[in-house]
PDB file of N, CA, C and O in Angstrom:
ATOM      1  N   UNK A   1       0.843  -1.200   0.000  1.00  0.00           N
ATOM      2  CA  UNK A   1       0.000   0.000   0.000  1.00  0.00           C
ATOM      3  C   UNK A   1       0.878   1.250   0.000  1.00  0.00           C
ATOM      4  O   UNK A   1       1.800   1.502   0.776  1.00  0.00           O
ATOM      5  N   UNK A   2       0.381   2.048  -1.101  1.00  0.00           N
ATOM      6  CA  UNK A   2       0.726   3.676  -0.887  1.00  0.00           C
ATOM      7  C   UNK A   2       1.099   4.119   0.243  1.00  0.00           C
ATOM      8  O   UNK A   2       0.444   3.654   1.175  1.00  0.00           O
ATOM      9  N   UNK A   3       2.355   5.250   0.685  1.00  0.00           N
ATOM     10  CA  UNK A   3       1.955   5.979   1.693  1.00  0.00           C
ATOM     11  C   UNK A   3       3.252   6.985   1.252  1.00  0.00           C
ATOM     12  O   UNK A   3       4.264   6.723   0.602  1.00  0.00           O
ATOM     13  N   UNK A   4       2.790   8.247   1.883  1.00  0.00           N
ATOM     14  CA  UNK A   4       4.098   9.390   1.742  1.00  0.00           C
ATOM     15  C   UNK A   4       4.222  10.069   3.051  1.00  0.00           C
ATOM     16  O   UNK A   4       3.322   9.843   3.860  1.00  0.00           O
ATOM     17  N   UNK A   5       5.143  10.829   3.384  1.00  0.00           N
ATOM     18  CA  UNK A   5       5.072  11.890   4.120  1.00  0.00           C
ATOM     19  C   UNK A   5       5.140  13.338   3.832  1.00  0.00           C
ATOM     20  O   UNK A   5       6.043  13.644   3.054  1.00  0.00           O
ATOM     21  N   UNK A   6       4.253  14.496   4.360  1.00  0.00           N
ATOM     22  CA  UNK A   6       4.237  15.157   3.847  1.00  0.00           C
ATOM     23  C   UNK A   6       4.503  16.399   5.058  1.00  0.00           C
ATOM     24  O   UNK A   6       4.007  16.363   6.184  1.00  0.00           O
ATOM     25  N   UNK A   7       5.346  17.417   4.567  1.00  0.00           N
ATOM     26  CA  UNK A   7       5.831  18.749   5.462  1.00  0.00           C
ATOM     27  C   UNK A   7       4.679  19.823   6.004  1.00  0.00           C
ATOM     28  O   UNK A   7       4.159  20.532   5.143  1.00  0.00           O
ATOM     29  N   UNK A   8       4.408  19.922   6.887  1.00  0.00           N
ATOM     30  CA  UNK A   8       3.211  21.181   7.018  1.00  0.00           C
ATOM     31  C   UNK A   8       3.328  22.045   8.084  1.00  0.00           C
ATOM     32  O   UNK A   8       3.691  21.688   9.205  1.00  0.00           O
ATOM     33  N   UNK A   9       2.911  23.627   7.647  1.00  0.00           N
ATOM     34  CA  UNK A   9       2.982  24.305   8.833  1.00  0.00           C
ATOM     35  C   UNK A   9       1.612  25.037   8.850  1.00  0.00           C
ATOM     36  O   UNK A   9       0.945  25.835   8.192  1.00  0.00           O
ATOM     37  N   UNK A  10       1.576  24.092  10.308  1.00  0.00           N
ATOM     38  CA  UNK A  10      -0.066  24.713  10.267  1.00  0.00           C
ATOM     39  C   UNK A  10       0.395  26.030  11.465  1.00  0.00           C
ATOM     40  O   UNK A  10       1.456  26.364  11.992  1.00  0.00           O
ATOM     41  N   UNK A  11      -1.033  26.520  11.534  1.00  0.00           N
ATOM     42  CA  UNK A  11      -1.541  27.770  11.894  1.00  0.00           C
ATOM     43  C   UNK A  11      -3.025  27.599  12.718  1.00  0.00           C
ATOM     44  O   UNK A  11      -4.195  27.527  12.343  1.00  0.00           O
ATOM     45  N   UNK A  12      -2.381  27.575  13.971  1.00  0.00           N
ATOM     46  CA  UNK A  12      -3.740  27.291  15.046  1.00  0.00           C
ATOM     47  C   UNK A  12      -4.542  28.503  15.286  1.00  0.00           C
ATOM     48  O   UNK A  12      -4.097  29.611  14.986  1.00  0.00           O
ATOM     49  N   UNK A  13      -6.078  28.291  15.985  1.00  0.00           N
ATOM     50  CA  UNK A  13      -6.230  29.707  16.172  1.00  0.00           C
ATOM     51  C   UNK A  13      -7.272  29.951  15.062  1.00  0.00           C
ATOM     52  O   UNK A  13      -8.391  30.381  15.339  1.00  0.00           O
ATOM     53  N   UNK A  14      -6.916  29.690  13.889  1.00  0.00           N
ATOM     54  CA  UNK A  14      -7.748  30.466  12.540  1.00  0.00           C
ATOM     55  C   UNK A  14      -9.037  30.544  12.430  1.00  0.00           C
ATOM     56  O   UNK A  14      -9.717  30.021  13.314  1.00  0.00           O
ATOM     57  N   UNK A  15      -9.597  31.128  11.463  1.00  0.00           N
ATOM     58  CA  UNK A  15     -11.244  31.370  11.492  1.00  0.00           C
ATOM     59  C   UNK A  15     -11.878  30.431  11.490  1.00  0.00           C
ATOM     60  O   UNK A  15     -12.752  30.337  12.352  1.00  0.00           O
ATOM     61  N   UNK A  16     -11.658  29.159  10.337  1.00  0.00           N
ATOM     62  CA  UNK A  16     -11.544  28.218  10.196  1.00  0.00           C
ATOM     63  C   UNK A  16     -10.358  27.023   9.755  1.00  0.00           C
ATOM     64  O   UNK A  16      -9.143  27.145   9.910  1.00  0.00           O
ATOM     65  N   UNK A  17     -11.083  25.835   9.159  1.00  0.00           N
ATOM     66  CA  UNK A  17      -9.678  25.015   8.696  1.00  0.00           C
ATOM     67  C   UNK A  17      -9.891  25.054   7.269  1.00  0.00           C
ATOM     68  O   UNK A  17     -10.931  24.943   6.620  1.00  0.00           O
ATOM     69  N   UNK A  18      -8.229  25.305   6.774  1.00  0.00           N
ATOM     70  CA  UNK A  18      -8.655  25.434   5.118  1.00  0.00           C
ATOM     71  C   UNK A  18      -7.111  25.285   5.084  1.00  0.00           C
ATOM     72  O   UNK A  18      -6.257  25.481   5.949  1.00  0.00           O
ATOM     73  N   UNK A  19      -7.011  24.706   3.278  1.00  0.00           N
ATOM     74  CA  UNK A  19      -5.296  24.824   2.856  1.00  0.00           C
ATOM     75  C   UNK A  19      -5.044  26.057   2.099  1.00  0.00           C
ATOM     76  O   UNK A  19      -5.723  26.670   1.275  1.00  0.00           O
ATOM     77  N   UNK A  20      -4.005  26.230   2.550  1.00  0.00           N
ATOM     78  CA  UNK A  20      -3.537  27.898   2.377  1.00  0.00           C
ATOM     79  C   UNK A  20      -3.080  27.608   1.067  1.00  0.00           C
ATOM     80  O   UNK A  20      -3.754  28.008   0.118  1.00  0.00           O
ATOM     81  N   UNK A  21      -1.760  26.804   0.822  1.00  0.00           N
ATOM     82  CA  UNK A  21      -1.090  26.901  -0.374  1.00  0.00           C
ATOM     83  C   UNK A  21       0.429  26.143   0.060  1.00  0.00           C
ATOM     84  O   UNK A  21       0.688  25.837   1.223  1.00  0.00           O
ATOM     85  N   UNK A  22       1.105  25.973  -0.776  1.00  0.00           N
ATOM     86  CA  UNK A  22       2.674  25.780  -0.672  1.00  0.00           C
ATOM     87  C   UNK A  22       3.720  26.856   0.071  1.00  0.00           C
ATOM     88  O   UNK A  22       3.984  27.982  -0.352  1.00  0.00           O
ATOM     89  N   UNK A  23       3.985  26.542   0.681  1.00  0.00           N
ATOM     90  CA  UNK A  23       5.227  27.588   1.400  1.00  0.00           C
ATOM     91  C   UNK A  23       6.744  26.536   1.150  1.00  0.00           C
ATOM     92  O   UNK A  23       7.059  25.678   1.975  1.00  0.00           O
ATOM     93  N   UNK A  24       7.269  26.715   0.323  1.00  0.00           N
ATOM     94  CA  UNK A  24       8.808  25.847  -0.190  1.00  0.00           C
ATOM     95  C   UNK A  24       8.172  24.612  -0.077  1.00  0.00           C
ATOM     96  O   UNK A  24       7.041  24.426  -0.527  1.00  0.00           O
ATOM     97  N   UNK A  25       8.954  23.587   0.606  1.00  0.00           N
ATOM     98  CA  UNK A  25       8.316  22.291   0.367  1.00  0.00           C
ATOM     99  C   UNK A  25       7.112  21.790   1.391  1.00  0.00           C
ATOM    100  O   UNK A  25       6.573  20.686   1.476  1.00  0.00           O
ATOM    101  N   UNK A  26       6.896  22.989   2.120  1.00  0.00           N
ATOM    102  CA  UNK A  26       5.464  22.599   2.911  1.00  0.00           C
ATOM    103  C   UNK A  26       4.537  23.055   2.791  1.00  0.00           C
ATOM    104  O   UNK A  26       4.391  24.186   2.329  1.00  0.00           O
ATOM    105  N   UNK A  27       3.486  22.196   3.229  1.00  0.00           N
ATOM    106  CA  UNK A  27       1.768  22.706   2.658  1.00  0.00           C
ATOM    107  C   UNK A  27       1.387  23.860   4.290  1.00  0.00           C
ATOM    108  O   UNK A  27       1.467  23.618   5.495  1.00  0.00           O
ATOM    109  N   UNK A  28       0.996  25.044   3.538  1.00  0.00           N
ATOM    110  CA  UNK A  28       0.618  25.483   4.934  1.00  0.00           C
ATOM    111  C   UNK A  28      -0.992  25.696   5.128  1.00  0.00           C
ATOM    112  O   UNK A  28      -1.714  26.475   4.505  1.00  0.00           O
ATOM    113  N   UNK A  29      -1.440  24.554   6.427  1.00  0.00           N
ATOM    114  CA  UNK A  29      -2.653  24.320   6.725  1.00  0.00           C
ATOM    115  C   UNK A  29      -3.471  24.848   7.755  1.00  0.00           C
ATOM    116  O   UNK A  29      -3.459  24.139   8.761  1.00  0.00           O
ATOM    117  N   UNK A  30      -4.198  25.891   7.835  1.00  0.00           N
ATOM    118  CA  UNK A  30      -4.807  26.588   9.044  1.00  0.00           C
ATOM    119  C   UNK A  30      -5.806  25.563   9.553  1.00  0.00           C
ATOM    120  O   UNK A  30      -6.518  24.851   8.845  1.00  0.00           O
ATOM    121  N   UNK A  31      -5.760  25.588  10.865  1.00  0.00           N
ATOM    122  CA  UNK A  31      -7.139  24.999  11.492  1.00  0.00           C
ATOM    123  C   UNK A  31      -7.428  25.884  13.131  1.00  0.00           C
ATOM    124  O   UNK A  31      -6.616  26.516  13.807  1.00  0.00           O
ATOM    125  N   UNK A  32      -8.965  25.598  13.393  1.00  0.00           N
ATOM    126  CA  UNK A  32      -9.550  25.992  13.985  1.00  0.00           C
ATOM    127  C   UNK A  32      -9.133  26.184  15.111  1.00  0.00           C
ATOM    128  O   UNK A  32      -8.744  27.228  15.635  1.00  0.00           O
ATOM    129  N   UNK A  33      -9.242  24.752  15.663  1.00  0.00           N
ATOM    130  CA  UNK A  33      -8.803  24.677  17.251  1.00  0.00           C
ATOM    131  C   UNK A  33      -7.569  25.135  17.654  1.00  0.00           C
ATOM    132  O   UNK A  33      -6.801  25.222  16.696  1.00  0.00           O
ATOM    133  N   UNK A  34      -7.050  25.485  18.784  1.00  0.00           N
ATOM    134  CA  UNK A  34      -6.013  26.284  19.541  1.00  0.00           C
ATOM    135  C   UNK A  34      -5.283  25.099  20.065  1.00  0.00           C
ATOM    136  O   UNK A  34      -5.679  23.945  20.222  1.00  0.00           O
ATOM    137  N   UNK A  35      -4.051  25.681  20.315  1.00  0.00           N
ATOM    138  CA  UNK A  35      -3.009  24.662  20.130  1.00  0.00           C
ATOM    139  C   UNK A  35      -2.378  24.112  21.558  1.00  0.00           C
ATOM    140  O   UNK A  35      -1.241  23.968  22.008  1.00  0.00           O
ATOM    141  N   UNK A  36      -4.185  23.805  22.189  1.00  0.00           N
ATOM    142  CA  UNK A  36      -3.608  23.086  23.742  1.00  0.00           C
ATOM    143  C   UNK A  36      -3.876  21.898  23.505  1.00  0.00           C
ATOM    144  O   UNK A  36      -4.759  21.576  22.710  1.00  0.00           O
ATOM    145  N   UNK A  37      -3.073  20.966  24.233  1.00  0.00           N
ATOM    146  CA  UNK A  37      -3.448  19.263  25.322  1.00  0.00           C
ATOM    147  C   UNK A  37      -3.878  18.662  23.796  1.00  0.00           C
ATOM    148  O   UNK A  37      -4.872  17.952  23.644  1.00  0.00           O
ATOM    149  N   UNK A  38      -2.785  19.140  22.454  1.00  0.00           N
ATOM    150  CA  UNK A  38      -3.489  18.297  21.393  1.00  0.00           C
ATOM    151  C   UNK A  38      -4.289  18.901  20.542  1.00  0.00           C
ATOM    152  O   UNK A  38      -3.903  19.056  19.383  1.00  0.00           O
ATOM    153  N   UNK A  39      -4.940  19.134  20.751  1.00  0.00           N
ATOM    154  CA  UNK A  39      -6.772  19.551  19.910  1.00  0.00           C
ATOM    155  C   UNK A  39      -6.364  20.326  18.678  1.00  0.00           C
ATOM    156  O   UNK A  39      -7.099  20.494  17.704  1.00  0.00           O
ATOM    157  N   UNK A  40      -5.115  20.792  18.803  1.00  0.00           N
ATOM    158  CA  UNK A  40      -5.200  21.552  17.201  1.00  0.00           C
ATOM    159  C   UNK A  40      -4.072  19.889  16.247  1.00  0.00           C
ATOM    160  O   UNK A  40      -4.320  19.785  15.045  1.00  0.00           O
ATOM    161  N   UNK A  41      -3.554  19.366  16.534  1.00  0.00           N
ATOM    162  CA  UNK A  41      -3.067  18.492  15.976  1.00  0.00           C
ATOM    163  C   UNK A  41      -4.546  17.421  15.679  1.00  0.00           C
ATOM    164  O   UNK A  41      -4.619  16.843  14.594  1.00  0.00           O
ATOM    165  N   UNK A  42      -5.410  17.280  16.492  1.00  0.00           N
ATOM    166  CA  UNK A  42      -6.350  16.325  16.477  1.00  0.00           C
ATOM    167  C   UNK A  42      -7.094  16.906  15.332  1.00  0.00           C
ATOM    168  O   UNK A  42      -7.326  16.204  14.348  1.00  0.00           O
ATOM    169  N   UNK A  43      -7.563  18.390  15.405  1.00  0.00           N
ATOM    170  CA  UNK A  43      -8.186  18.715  14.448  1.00  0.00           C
ATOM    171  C   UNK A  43      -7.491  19.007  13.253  1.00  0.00           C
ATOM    172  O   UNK A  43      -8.475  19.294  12.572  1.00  0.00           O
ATOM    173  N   UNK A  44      -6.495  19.153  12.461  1.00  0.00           N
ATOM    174  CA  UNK A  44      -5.198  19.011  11.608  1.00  0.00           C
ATOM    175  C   UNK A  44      -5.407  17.203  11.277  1.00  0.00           C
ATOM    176  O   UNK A  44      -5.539  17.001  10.069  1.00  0.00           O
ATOM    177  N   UNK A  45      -5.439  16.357  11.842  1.00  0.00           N
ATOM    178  CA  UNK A  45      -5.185  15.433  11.078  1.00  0.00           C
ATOM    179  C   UNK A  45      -6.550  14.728  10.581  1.00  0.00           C
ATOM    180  O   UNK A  45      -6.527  13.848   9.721  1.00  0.00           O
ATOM    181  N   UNK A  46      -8.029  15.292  11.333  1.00  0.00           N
ATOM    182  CA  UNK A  46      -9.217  15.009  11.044  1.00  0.00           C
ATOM    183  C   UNK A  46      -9.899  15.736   9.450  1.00  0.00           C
ATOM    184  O   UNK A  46     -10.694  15.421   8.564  1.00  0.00           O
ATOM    185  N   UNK A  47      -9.121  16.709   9.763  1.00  0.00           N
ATOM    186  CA  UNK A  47      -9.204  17.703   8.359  1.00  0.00           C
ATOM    187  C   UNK A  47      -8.602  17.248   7.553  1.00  0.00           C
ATOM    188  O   UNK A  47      -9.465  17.024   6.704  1.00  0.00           O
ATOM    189  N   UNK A  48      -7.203  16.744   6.947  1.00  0.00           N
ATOM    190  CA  UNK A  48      -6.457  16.393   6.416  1.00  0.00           C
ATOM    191  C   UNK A  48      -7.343  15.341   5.542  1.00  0.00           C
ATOM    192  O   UNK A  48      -7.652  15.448   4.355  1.00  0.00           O
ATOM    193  N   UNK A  49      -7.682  14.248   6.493  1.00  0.00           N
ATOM    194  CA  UNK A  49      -8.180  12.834   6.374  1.00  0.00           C
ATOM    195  C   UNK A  49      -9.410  13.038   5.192  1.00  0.00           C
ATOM    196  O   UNK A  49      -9.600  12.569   4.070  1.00  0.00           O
ATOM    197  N   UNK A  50     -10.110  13.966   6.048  1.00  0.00           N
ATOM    198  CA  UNK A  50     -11.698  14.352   5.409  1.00  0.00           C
ATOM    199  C   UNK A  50     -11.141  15.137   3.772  1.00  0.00           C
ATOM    200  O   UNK A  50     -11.783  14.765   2.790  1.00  0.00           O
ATOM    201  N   UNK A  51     -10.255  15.938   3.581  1.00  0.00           N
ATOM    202  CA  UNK A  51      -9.745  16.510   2.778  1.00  0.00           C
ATOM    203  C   UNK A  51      -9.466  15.662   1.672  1.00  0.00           C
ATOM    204  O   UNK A  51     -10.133  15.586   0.640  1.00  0.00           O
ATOM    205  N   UNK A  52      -8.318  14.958   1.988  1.00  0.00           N
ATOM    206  CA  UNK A  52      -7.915  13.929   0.910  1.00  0.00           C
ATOM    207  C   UNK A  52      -8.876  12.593   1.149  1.00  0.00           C
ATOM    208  O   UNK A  52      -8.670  11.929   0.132  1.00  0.00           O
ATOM    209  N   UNK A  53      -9.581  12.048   1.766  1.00  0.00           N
ATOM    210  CA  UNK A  53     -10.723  11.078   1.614  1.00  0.00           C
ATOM    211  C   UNK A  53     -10.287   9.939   2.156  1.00  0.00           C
ATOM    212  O   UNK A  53     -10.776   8.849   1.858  1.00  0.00           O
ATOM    213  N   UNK A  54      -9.221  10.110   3.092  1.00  0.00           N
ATOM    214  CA  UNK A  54      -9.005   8.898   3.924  1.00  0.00           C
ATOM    215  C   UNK A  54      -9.638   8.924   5.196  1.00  0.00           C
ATOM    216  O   UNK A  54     -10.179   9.868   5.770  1.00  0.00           O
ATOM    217  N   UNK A  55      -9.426   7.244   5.696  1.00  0.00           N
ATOM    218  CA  UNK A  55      -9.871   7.158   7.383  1.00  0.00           C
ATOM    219  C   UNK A  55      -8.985   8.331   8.089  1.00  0.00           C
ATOM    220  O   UNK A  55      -7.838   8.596   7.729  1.00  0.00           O
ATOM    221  N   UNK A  56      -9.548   8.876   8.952  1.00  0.00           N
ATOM    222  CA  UNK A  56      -9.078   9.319  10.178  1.00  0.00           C
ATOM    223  C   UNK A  56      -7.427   8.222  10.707  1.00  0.00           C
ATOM    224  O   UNK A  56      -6.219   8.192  10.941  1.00  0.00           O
ATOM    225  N   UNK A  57      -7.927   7.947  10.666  1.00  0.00           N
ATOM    226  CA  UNK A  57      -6.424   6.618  11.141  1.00  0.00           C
ATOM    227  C   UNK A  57      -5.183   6.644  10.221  1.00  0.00           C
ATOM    228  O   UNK A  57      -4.056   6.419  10.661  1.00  0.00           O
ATOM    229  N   UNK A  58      -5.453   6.949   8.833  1.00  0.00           N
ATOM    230  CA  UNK A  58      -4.394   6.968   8.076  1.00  0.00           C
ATOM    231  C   UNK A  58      -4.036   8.282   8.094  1.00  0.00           C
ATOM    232  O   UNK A  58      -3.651   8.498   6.945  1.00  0.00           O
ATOM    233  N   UNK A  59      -3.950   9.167   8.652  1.00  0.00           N
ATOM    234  CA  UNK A  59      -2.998  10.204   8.789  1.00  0.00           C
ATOM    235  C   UNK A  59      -2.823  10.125  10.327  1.00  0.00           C
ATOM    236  O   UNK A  59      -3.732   9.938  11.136  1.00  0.00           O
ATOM    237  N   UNK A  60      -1.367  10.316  10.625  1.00  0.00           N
ATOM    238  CA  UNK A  60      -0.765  10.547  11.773  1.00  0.00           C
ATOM    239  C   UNK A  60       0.267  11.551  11.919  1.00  0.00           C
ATOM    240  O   UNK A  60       0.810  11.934  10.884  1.00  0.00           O
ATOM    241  N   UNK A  61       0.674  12.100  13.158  1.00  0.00           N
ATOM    242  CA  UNK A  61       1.924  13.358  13.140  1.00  0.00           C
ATOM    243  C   UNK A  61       3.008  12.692  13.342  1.00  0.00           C
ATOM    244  O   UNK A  61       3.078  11.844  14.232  1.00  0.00           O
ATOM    245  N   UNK A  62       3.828  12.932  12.684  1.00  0.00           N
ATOM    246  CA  UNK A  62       5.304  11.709  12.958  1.00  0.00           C
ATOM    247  C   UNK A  62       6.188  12.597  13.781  1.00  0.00           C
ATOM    248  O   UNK A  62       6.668  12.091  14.795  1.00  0.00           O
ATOM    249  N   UNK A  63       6.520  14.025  13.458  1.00  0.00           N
ATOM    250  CA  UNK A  63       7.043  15.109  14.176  1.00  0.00           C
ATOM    251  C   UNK A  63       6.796  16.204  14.470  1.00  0.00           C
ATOM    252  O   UNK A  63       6.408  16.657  13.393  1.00  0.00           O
ATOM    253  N   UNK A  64       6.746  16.874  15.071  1.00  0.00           N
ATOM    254  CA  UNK A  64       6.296  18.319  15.446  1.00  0.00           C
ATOM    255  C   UNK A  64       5.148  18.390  15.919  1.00  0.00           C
ATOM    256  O   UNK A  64       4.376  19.201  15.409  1.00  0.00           O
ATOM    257  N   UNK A  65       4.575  17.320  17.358  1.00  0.00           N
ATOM    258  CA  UNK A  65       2.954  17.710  18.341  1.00  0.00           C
ATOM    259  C   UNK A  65       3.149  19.192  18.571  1.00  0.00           C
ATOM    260  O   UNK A  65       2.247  20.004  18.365  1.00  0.00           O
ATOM    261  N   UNK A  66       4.618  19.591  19.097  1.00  0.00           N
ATOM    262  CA  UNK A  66       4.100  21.166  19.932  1.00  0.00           C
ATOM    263  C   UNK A  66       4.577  21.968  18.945  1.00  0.00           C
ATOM    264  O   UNK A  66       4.480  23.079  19.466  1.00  0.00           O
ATOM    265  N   UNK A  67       4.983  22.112  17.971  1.00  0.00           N
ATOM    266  CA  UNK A  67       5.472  22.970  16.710  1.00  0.00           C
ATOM    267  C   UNK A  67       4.387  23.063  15.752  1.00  0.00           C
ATOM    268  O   UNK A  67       3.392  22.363  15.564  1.00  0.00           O
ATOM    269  N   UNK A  68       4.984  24.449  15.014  1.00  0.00           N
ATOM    270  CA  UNK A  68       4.377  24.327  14.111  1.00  0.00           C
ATOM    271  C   UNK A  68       4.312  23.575  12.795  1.00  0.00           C
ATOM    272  O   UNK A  68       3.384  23.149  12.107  1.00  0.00           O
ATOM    273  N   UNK A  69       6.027  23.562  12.668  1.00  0.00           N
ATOM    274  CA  UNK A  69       6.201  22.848  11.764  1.00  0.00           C
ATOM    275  C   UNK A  69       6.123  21.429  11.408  1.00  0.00           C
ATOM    276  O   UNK A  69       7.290  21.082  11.588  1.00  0.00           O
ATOM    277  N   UNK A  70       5.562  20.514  11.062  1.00  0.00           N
ATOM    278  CA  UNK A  70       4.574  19.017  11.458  1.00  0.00           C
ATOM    279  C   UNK A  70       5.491  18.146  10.307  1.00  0.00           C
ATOM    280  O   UNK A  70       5.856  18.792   9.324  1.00  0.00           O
ATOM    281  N   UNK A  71       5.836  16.858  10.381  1.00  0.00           N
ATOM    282  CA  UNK A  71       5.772  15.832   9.606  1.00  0.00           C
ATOM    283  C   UNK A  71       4.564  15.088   9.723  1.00  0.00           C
ATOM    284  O   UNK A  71       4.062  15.109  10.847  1.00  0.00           O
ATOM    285  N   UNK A  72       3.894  14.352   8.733  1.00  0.00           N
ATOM    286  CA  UNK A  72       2.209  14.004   8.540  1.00  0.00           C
ATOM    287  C   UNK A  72       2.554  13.006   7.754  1.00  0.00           C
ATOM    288  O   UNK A  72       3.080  13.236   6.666  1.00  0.00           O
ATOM    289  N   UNK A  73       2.216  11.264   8.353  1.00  0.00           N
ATOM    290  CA  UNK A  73       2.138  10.579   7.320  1.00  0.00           C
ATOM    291  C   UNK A  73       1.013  10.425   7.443  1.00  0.00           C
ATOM    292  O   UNK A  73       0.280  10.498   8.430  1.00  0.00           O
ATOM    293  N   UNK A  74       0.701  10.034   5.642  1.00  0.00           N
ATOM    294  CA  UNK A  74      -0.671   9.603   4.795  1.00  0.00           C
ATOM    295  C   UNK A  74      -0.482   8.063   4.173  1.00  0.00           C
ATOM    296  O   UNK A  74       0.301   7.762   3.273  1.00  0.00           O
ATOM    297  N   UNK A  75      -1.333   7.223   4.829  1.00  0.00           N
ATOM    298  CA  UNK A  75      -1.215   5.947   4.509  1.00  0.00           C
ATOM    299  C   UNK A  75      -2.460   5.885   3.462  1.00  0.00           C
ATOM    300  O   UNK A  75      -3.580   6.328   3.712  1.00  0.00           O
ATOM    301  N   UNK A  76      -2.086   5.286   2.298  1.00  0.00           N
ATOM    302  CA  UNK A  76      -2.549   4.603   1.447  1.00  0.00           C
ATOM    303  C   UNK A  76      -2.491   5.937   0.252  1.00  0.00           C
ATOM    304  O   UNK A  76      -3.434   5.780  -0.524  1.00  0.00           O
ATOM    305  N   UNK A  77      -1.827   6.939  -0.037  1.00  0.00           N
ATOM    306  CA  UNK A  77      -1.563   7.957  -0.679  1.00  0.00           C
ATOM    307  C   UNK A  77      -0.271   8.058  -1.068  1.00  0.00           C
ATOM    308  O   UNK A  77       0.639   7.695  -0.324  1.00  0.00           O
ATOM    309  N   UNK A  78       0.004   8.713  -2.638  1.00  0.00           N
ATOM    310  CA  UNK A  78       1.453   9.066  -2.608  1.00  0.00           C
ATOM    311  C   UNK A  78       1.500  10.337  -2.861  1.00  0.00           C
ATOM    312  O   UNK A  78       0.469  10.880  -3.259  1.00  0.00           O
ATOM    313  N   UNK A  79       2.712  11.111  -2.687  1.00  0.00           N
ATOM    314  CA  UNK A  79       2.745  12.344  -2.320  1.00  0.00           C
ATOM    315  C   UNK A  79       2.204  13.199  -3.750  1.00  0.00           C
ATOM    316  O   UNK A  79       1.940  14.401  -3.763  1.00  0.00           O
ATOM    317  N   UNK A  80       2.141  12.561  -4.559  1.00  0.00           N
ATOM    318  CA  UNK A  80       1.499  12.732  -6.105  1.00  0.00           C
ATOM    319  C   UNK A  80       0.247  12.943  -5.705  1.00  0.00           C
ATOM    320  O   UNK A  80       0.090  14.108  -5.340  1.00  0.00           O
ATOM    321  N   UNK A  81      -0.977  12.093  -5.606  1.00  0.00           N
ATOM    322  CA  UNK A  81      -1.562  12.149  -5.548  1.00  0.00           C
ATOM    323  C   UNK A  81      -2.505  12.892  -4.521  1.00  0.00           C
ATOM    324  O   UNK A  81      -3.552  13.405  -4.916  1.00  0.00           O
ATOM    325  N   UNK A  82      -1.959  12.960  -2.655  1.00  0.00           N
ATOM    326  CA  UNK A  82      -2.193  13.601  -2.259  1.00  0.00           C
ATOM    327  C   UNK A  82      -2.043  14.972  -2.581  1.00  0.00           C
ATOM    328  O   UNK A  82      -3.066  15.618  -2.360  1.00  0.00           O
ATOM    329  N   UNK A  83      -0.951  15.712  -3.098  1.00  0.00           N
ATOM    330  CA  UNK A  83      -1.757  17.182  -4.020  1.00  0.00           C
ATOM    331  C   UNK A  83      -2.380  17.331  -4.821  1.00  0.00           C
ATOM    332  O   UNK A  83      -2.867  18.449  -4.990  1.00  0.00           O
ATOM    333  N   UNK A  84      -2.746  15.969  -5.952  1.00  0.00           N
ATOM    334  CA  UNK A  84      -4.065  16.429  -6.477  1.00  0.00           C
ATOM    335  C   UNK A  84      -5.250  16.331  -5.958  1.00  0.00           C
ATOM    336  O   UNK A  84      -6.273  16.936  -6.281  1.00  0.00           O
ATOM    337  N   UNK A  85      -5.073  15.475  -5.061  1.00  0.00           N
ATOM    338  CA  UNK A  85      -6.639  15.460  -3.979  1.00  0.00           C
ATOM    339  C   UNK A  85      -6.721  16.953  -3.337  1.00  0.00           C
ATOM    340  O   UNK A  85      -7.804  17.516  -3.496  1.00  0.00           O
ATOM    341  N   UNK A  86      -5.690  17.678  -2.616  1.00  0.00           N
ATOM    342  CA  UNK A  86      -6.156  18.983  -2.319  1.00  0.00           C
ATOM    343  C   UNK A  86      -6.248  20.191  -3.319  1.00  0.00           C
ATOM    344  O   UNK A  86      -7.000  21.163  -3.240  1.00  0.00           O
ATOM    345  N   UNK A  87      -5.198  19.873  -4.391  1.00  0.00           N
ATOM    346  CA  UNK A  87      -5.862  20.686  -5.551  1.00  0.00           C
ATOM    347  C   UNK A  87      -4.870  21.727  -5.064  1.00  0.00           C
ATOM    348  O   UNK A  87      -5.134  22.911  -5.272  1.00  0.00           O
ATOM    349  N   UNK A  88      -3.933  21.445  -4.538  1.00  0.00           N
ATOM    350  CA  UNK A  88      -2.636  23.107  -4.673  1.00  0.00           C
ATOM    351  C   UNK A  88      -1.269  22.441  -5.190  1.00  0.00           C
ATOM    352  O   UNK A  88      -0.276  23.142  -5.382  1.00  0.00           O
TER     353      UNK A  88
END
């Protein structure tokens, strides 16, 4: 099975969750929730999932819980394809 990892700097806090665009080789992803005890990583990888059309389960944070800057693997995706699923 497919899988890639992919670079992201999200942005807690925001109005809502939405993909911003490319920043060098990372996707930069705003989401909602604020960045305590988790909840903005929880909501970052629920978005992600729903985004590109996987389970919840196949995306996980490999690096960066308290940063902004995140490693994100996507199981059953390749890094091809996960940007055409978000379309940036």
């Amino acid at each position: 099975m497919a899988s890639c990892t992919l670079a992201l700097k999200a942005i807690p806090n925001a109005p809502r969750n939405e993909v911003v665009g490319w920043l060098g080789d990372a996707l930069k992803v705003k989401v909602h929730a604020p960045a305590l005890e988790g909840r903005a990583n929880e909501e970052l990888c629920e978005f992600l999932a729903d985004a590109l059309g996987l389970p919840r389960r196949a995306v996980t944070v490999l690096r960066g819980d308290k940063s902004r800057q995140k490693l994100v693997r996507l199981e059953g995706l390749t890094l091809a394809e996960a940007r055409t699923r978000l379309g940036v």
